[in-house]
N, C-alpha and C positions, 0 to 999 in steps of 0.2 A: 504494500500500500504506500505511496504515494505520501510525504511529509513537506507539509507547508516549512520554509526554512526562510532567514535574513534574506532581504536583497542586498545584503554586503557579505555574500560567503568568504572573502578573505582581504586583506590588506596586506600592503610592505610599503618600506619605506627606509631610503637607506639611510646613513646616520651620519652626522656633520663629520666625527669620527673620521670616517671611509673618505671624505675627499681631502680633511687635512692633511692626515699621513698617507694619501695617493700624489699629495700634490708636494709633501715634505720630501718622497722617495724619490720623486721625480729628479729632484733638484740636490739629490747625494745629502741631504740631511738626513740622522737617525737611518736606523735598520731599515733592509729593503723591507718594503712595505707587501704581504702578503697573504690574501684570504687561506682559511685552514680548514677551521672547525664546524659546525653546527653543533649547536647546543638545543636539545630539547625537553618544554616542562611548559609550566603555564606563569601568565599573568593576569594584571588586574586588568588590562584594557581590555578583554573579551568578558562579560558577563553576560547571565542571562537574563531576559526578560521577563516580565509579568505572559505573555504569550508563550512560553516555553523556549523559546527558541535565544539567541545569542549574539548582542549588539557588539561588533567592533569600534573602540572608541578609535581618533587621532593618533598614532603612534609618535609621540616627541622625538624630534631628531637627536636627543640630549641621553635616548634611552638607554641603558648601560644595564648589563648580567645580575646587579646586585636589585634591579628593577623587577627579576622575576620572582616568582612569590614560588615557585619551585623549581629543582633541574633533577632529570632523573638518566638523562642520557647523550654520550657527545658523537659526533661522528664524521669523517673526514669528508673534506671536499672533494670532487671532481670536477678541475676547471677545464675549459676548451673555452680557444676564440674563433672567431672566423666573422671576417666582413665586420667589423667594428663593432659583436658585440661577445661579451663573455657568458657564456654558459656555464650555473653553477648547480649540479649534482648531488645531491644530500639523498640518500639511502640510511635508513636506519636498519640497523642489524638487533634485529627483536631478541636474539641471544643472548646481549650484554643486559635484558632486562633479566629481574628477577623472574621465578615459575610462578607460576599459579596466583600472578600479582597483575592487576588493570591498575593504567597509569593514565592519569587526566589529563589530556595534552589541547594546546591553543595558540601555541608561541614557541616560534626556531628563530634562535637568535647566529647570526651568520656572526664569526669571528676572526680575528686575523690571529700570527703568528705568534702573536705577543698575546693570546687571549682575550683582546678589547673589543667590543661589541661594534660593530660596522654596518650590520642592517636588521631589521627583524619583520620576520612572515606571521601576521595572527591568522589563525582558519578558526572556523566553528567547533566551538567545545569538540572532542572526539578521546578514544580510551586507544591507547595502546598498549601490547602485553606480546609475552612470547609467540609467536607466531603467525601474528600480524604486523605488515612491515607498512612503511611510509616510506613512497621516494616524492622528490620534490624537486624539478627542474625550471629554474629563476633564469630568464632572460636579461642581462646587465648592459643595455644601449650604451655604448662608450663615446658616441657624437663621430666629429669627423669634418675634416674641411667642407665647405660646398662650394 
């Protein structure tokens, strides 16, 4: 059957973060600058409604890991570019969860090398647990002369 759900099924938004140390790296300042990680758990900007269902708030470009209200699982990028935009990959491996454990998921926070928060994906509440997997492939437009 068929479930009435948000007309906002998911948000991103990448994070001030992400372009200061892309544009630091650029210019030989601090470490090279480099997407890594996904972190996955929940925050407070997805809650649910009096309707059942699950409003995406504004994601602050300011947001940072300690913003999440859980983290229960990390897991590595998969970059590729092609034609000016970068493809980023994020598979979770349901293994590293615990068994017989549903995990309340709503927020992947995209991380660089150094750990710091760079962009983050909210979807509609959802549980994940051993043997159900979540991939997520993020389109990242990098511009380009015209």
């Amino acid at each position: 059957m068929a479930e009435t759900v948000s007309t906002r099924l998911s948000a991103m938004q990448m994070l001030s973060y992400y372009y200061e140390r892309r544009a630091q790296s650029e210019i030989g300042s601090g470490a090279r600058f480099l997407l890594k990680t996904a972190v996955f758990g929940t925050s407070s900007l997805v809650t649910e409604n009096s309707s059942g269902t699950y409003d995406i708030a504004a994601i602050p470009t300011d947001f940072e890991l300690s913003d999440m209200t859980t983290q229960f699982a990390t897991s590595d990028l998969t970059l590729s570019y092609a034609e000016g935009t970068i493809t980023i990959r994020v598979e979770l491996n349901s293994s590293q969860l615990d068994a017989n454990t549903s995990y309340p998921f709503n927020t992947m926070v995209i991380c660089d090398s150094e750990g710091v928060a760079c962009a983050v994906l909210c979807i509609q509440e959802d549980q994940l647990y051993q043997g159900k997997g979540f991939v997520s492939t993020l389109k990242l437009k990098t511009g380009g002369a015209s």
